[in-house]
CHARMM-style PDB file with segment names, atoms N, HN, CA, C and O in Angstrom:
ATOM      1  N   UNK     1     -61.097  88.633   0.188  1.00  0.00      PROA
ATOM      2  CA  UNK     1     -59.791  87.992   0.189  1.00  0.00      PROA
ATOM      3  C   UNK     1     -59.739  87.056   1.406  1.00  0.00      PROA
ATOM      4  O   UNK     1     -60.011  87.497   2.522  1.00  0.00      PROA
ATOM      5  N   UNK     2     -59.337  85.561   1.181  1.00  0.00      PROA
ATOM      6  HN  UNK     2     -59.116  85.203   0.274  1.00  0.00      PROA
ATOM      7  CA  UNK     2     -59.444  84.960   2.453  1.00  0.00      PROA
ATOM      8  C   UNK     2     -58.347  85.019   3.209  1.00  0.00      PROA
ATOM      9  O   UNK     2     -57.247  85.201   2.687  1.00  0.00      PROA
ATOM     10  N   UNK     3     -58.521  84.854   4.704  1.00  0.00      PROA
ATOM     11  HN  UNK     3     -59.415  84.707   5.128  1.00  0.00      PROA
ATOM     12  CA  UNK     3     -57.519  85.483   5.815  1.00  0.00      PROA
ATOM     13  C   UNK     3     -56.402  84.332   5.640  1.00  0.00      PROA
ATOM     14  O   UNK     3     -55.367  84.709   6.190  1.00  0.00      PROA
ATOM     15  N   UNK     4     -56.279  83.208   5.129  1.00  0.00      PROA
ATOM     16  HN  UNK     4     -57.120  82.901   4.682  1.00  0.00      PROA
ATOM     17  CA  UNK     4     -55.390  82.489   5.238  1.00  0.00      PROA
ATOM     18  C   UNK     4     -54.175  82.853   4.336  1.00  0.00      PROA
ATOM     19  O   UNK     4     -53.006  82.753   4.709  1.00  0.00      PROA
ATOM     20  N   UNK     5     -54.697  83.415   2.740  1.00  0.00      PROA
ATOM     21  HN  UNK     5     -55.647  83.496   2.438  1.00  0.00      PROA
ATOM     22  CA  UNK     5     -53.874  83.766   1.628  1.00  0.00      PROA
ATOM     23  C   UNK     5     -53.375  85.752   2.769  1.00  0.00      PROA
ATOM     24  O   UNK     5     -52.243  85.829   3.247  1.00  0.00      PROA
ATOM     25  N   UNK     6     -53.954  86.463   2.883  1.00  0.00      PROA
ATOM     26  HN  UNK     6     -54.873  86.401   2.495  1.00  0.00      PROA
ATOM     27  CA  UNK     6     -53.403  87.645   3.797  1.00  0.00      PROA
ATOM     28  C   UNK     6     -52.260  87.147   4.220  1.00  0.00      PROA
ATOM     29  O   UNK     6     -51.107  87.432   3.895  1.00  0.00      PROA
ATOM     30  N   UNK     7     -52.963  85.840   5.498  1.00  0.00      PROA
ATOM     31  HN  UNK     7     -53.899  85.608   5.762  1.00  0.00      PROA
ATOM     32  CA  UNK     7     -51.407  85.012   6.534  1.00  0.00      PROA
ATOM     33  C   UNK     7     -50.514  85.115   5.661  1.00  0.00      PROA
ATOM     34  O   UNK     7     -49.410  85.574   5.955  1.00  0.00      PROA
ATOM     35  N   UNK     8     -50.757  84.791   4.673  1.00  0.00      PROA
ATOM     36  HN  UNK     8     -51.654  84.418   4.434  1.00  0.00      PROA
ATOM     37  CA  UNK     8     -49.288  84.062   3.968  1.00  0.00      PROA
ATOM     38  C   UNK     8     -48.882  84.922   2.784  1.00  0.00      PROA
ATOM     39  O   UNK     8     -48.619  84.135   1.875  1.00  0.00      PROA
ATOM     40  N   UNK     9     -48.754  85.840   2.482  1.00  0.00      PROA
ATOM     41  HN  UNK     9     -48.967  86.479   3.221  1.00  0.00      PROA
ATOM     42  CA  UNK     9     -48.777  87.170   2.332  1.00  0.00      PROA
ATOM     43  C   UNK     9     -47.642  87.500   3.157  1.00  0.00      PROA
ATOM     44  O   UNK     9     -46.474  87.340   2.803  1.00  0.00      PROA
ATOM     45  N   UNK    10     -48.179  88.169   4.751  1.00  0.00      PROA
ATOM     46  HN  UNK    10     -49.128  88.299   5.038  1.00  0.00      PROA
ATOM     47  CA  UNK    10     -47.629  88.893   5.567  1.00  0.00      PROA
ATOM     48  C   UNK    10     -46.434  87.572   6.142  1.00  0.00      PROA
ATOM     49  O   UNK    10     -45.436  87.923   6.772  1.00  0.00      PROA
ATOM     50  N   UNK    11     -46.592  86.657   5.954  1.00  0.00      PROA
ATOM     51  HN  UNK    11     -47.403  86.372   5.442  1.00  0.00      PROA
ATOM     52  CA  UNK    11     -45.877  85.849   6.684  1.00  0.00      PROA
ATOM     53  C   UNK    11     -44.597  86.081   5.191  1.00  0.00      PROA
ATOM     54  O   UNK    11     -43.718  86.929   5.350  1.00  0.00      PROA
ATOM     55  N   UNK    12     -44.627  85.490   4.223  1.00  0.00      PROA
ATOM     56  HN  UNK    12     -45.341  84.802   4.094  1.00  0.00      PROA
ATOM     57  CA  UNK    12     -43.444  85.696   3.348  1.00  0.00      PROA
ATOM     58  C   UNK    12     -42.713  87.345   3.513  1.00  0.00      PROA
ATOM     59  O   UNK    12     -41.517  87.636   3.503  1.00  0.00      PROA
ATOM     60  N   UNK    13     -44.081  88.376   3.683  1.00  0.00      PROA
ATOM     61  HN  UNK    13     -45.053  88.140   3.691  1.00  0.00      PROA
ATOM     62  CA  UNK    13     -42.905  89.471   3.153  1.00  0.00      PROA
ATOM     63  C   UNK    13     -42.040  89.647   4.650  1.00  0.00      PROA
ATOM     64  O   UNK    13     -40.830  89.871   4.623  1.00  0.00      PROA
ATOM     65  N   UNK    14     -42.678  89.538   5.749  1.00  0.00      PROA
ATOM     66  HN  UNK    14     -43.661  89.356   5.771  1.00  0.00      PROA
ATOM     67  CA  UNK    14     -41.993  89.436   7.000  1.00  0.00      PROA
ATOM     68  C   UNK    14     -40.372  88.668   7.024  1.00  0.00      PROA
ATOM     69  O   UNK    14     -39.240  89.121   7.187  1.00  0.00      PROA
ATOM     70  N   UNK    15     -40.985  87.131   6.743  1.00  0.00      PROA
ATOM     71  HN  UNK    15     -41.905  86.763   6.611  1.00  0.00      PROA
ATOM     72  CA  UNK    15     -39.837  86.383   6.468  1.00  0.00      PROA
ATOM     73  C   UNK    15     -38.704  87.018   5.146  1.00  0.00      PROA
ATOM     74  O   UNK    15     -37.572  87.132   5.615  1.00  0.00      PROA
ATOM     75  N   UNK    16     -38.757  87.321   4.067  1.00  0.00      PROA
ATOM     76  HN  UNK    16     -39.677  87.228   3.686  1.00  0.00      PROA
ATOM     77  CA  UNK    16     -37.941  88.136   3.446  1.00  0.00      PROA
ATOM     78  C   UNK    16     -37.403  89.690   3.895  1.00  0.00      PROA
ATOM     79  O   UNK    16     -36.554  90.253   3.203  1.00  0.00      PROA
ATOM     80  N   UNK    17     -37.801  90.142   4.747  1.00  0.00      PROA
ATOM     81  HN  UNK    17     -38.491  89.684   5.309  1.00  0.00      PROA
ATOM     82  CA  UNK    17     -37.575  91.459   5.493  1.00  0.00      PROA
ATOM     83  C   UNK    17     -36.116  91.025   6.037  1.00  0.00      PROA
ATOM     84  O   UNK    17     -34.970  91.312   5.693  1.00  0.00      PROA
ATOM     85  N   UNK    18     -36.810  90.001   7.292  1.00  0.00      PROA
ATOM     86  HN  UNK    18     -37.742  89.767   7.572  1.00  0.00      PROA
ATOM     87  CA  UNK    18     -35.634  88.936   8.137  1.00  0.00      PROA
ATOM     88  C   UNK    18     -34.259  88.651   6.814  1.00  0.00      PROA
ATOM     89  O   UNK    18     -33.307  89.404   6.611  1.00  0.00      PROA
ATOM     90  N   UNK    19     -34.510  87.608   6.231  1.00  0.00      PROA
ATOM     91  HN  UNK    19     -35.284  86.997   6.396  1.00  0.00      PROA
ATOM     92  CA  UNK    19     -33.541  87.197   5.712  1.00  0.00      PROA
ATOM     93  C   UNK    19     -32.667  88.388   5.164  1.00  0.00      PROA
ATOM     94  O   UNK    19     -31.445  88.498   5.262  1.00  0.00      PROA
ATOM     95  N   UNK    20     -33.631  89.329   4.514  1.00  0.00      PROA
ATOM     96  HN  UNK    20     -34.624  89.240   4.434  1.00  0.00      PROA
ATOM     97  CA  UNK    20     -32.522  90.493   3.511  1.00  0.00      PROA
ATOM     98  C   UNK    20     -31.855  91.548   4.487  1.00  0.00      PROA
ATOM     99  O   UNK    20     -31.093  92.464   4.181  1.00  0.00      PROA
ATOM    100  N   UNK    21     -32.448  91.105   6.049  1.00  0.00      PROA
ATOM    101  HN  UNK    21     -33.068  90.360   6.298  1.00  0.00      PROA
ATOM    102  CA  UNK    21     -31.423  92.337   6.930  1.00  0.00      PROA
ATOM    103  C   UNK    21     -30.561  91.312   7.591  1.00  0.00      PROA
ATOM    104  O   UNK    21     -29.602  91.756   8.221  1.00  0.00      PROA
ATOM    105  N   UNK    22     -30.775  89.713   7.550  1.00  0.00      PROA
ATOM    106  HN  UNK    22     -31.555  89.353   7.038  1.00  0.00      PROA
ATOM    107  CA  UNK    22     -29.288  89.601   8.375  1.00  0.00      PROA
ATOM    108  C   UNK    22     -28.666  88.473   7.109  1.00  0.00      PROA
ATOM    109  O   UNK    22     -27.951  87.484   7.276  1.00  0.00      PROA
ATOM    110  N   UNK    23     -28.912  88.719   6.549  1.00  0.00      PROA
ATOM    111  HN  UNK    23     -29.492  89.522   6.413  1.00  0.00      PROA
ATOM    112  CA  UNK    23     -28.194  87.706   5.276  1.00  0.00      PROA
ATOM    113  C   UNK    23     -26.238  88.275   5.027  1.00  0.00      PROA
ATOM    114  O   UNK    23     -25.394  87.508   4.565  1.00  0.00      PROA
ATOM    115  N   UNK    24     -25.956  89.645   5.440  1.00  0.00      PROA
ATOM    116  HN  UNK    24     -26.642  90.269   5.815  1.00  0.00      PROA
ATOM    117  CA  UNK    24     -24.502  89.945   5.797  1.00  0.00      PROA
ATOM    118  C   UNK    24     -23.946  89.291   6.268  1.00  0.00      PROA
ATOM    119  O   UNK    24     -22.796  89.063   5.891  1.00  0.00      PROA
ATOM    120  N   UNK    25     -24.622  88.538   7.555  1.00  0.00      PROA
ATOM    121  HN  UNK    25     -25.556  88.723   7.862  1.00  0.00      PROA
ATOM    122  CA  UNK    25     -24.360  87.984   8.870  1.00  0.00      PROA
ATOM    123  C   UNK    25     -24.122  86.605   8.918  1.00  0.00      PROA
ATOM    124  O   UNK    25     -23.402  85.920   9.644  1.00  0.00      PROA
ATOM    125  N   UNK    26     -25.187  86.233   7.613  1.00  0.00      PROA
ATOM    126  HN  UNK    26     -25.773  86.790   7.023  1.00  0.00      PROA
ATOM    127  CA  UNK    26     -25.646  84.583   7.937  1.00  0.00      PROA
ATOM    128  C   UNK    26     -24.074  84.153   7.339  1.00  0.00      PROA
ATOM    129  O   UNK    26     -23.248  84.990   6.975  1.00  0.00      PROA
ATOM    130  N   UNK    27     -23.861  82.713   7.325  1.00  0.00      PROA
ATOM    131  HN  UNK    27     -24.531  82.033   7.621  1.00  0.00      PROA
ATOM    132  CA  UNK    27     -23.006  81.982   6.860  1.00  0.00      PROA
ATOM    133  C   UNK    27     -23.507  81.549   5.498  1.00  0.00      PROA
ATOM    134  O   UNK    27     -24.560  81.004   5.168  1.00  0.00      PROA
ATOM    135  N   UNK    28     -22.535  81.914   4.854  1.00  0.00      PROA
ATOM    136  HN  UNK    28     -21.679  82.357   5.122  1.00  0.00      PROA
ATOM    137  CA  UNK    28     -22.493  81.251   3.047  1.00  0.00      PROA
ATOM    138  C   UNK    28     -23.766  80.389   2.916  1.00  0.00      PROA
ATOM    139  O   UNK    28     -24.906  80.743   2.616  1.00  0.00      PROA
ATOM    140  N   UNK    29     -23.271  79.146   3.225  1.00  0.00      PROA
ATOM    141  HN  UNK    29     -22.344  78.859   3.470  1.00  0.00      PROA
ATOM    142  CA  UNK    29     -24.184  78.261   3.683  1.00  0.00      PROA
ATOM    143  C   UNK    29     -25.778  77.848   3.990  1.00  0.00      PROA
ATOM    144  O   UNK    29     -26.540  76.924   3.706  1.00  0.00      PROA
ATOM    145  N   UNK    30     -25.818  79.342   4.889  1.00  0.00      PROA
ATOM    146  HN  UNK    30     -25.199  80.093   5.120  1.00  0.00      PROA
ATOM    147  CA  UNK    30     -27.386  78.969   5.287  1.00  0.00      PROA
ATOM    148  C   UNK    30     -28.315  80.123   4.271  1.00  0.00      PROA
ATOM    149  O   UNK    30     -29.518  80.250   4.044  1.00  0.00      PROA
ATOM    150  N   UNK    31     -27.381  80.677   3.928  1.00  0.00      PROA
ATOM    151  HN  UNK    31     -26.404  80.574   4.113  1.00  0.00      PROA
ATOM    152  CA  UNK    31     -28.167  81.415   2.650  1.00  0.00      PROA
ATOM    153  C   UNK    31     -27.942  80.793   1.753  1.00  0.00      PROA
ATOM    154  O   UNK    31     -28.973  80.979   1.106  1.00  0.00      PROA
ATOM    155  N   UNK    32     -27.225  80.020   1.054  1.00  0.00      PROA
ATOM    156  HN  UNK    32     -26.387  79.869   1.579  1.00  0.00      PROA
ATOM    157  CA  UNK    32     -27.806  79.307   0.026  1.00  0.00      PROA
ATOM    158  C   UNK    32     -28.847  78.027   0.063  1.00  0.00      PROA
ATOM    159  O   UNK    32     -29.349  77.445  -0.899  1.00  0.00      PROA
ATOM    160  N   UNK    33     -28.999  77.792   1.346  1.00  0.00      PROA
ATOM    161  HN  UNK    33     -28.591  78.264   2.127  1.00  0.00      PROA
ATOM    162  CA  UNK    33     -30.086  76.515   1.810  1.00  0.00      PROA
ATOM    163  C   UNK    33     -31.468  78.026   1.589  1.00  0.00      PROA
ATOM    164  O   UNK    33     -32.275  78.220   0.680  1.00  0.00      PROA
ATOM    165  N   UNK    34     -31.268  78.586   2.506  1.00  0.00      PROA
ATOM    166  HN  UNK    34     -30.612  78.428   3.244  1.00  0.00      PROA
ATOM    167  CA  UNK    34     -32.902  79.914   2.388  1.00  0.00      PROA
ATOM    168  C   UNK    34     -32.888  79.659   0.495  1.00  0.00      PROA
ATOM    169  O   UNK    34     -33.918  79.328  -0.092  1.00  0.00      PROA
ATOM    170  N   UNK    35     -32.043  79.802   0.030  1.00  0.00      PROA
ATOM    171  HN  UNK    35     -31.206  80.071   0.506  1.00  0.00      PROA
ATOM    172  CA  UNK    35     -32.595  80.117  -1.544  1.00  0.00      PROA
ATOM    173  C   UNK    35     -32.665  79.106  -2.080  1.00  0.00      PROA
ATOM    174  O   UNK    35     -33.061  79.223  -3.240  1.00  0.00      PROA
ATOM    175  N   UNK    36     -32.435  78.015  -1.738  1.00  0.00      PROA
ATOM    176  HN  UNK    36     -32.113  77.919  -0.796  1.00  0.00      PROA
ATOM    177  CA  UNK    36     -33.018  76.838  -1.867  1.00  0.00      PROA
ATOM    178  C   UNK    36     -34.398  76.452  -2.468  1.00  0.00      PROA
ATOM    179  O   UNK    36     -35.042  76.288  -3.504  1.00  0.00      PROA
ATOM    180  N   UNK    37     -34.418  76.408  -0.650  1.00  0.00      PROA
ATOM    181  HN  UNK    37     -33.895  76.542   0.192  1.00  0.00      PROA
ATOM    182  CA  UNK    37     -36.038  76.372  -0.426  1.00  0.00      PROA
ATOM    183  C   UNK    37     -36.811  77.019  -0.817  1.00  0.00      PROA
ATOM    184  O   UNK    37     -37.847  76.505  -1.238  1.00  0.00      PROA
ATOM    185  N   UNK    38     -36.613  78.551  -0.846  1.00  0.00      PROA
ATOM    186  HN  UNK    38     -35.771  78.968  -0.504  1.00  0.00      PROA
ATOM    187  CA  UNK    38     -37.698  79.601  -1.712  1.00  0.00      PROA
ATOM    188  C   UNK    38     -38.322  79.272  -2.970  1.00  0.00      PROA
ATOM    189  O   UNK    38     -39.469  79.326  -3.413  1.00  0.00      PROA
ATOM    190  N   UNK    39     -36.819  78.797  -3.544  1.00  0.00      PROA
ATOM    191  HN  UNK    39     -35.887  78.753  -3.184  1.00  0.00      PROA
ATOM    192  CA  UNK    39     -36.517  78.195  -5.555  1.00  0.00      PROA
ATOM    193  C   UNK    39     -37.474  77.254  -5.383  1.00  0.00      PROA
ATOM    194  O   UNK    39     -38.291  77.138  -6.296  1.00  0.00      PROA
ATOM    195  N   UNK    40     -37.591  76.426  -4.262  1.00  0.00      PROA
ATOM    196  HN  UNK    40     -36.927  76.520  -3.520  1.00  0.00      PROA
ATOM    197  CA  UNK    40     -38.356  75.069  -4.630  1.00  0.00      PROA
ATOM    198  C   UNK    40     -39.911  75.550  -4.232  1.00  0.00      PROA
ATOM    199  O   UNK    40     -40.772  75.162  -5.021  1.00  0.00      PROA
ATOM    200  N   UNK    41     -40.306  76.253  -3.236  1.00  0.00      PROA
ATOM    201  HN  UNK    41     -39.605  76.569  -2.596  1.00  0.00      PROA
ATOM    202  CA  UNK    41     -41.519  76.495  -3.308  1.00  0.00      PROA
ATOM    203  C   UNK    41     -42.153  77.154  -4.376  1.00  0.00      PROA
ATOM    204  O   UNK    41     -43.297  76.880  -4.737  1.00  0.00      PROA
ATOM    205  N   UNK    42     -41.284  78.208  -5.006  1.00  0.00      PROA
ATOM    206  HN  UNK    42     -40.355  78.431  -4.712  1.00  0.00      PROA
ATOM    207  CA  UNK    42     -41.959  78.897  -6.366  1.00  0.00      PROA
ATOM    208  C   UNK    42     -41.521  78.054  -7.270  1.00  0.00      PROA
ATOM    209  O   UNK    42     -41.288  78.490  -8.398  1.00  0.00      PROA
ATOM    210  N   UNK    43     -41.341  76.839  -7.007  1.00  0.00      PROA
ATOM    211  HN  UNK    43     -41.530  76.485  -6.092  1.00  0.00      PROA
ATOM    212  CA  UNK    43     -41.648  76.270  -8.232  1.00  0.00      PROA
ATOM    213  C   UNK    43     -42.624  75.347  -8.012  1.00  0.00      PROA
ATOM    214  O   UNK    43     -43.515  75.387  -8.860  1.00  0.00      PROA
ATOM    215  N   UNK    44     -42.736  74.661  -7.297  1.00  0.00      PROA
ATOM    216  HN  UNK    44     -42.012  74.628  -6.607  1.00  0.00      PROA
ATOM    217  CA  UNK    44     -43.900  73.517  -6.573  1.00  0.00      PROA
ATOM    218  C   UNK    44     -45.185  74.686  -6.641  1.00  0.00      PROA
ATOM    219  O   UNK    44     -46.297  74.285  -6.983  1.00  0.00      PROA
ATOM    220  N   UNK    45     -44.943  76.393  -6.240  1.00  0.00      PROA
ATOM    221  HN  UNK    45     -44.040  76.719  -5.961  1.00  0.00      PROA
ATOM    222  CA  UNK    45     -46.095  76.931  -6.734  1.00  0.00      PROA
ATOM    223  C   UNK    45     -46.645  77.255  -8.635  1.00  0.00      PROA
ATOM    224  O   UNK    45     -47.744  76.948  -9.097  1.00  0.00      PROA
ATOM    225  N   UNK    46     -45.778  77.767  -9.213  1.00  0.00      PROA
ATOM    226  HN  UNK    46     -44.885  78.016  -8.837  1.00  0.00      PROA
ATOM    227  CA  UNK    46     -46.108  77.714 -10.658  1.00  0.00      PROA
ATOM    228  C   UNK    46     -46.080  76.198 -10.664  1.00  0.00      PROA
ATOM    229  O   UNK    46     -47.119  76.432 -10.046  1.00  0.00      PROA
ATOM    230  N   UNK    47     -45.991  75.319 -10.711  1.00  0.00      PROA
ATOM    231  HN  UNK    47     -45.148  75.129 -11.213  1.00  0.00      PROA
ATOM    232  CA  UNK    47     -46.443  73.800 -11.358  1.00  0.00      PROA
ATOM    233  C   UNK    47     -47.545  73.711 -10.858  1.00  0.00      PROA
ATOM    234  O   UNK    47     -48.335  73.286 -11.701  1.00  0.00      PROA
ATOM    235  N   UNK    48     -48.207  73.974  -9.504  1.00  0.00      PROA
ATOM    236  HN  UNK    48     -47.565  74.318  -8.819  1.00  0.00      PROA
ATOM    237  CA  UNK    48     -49.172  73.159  -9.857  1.00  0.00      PROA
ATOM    238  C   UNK    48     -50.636  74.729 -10.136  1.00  0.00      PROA
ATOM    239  O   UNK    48     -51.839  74.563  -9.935  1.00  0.00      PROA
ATOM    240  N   UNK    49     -50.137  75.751 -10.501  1.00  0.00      PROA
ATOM    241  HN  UNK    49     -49.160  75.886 -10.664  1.00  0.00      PROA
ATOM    242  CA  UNK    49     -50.870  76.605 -10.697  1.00  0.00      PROA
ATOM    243  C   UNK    49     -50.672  76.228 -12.634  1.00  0.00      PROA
ATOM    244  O   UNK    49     -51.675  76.525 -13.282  1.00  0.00      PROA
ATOM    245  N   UNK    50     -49.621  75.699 -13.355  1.00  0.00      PROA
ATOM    246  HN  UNK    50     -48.806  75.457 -12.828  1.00  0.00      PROA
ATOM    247  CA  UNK    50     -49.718  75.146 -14.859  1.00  0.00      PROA
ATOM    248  C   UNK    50     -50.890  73.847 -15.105  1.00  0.00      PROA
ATOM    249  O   UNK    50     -51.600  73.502 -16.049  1.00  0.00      PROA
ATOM    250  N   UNK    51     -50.685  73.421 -13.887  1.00  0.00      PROA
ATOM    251  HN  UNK    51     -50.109  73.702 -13.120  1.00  0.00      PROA
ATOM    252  CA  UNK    51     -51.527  71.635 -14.433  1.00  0.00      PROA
ATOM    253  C   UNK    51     -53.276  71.803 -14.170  1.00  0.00      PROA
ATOM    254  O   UNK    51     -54.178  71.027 -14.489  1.00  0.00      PROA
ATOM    255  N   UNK    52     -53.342  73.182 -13.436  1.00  0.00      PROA
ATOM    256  HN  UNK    52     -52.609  73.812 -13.177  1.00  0.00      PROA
ATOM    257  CA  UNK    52     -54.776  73.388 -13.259  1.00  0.00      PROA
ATOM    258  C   UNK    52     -55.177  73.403 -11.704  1.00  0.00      PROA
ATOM    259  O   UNK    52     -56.396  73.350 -11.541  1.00  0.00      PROA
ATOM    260  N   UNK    53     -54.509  73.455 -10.668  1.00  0.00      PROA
ATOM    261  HN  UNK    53     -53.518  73.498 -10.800  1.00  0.00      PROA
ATOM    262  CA  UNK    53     -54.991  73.425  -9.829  1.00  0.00      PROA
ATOM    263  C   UNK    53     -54.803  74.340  -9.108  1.00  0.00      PROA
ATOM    264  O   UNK    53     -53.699  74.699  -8.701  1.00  0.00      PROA
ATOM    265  N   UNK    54     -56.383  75.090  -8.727  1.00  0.00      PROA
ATOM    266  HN  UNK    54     -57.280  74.798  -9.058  1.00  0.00      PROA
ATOM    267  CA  UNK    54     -57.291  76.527  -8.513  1.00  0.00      PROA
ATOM    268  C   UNK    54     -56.601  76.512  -6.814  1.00  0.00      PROA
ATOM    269  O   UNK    54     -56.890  75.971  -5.747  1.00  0.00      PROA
ATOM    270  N   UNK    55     -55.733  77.280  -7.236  1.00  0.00      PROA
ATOM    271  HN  UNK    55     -55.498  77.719  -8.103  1.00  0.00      PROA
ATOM    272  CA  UNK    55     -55.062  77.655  -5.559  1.00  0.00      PROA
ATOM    273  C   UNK    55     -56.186  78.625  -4.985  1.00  0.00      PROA
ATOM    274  O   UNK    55     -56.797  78.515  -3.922  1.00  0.00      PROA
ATOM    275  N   UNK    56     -56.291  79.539  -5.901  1.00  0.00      PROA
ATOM    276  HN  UNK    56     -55.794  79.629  -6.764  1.00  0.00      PROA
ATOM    277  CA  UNK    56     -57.419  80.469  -4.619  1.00  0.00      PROA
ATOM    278  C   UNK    56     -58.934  79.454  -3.737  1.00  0.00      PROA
ATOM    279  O   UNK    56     -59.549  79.771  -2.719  1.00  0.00      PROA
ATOM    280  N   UNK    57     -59.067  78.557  -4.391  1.00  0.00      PROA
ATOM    281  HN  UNK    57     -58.568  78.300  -5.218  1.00  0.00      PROA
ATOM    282  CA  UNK    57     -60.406  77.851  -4.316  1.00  0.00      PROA
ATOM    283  C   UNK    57     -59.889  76.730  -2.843  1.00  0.00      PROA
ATOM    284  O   UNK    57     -60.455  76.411  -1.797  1.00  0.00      PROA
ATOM    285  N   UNK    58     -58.618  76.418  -3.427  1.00  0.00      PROA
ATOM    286  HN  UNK    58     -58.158  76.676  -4.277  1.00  0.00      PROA
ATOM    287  CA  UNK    58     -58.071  75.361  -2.375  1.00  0.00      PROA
ATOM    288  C   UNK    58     -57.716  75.959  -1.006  1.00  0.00      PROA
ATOM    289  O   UNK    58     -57.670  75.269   0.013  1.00  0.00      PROA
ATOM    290  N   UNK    59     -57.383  77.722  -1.042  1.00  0.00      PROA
ATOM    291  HN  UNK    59     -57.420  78.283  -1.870  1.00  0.00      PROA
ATOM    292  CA  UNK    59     -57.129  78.509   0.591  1.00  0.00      PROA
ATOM    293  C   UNK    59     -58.717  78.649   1.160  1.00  0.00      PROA
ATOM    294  O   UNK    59     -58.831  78.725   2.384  1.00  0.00      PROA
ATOM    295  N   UNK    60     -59.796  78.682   0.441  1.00  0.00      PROA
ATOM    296  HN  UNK    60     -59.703  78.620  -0.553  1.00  0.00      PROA
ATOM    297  CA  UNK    60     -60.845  79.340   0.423  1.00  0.00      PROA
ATOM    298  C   UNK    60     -61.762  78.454   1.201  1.00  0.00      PROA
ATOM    299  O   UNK    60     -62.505  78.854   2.097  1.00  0.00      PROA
ATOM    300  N   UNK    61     -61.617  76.814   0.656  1.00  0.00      PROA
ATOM    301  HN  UNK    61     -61.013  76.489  -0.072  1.00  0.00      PROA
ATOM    302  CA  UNK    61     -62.672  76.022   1.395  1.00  0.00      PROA
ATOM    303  C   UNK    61     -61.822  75.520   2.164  1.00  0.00      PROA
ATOM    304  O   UNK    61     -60.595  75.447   2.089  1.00  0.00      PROA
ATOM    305  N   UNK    62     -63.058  74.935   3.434  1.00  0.00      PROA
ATOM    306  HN  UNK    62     -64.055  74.994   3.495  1.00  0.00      PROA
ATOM    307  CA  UNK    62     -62.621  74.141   4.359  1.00  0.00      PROA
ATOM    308  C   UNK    62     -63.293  73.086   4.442  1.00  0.00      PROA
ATOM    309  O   UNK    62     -64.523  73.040   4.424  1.00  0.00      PROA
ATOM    310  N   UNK    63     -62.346  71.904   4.566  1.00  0.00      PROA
ATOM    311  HN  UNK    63     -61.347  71.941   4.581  1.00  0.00      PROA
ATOM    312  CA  UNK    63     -62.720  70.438   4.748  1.00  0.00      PROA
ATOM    313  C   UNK    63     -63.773  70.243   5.761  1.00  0.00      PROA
ATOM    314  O   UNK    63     -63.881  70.920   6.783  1.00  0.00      PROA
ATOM    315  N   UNK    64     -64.822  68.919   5.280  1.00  0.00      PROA
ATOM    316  HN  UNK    64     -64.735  68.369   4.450  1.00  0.00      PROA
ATOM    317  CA  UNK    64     -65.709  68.761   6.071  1.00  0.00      PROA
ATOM    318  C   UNK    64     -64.743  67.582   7.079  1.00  0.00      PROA
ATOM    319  O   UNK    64     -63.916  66.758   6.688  1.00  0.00      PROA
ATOM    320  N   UNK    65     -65.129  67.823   8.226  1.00  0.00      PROA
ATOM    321  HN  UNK    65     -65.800  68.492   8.544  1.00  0.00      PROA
ATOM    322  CA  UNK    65     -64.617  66.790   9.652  1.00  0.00      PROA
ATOM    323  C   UNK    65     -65.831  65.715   9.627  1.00  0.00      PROA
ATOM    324  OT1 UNK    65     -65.870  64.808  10.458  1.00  0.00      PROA
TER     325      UNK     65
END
């Protein structure tokens, strides 16, 4: 499993930990901007995991410099 897909893994469930313990707290507002953005990344993720493009392959290599 490559360490970058782990990162980001532990980095979302962390970040959802955060949001779902002070989301009481937050203002109307900035929780509906957080669900926003979430909505738009899972969707920018299923699209381009529909049109064919191999996400595990794309965390996996690294660009030549």
């Amino acid at each position: 499993m490559p360490l970058p897909a782990v990162c980001g893994v532990v980095g979302f469930a962390f970040g959802l930990f955060l949001f779902a313990t002070n989301a009481s707290i937050m203002a109307p507002l900035d929780v509906a901007i957080s669900c926003l953005v979430l909505g738009i990344e899972l969707t920018l993720y299923r699209a381009r995991k529909k049109i064919g493009i191999d996400l595990k392959t794309l965390l996996t290599e690294i660009p030549t410099e």
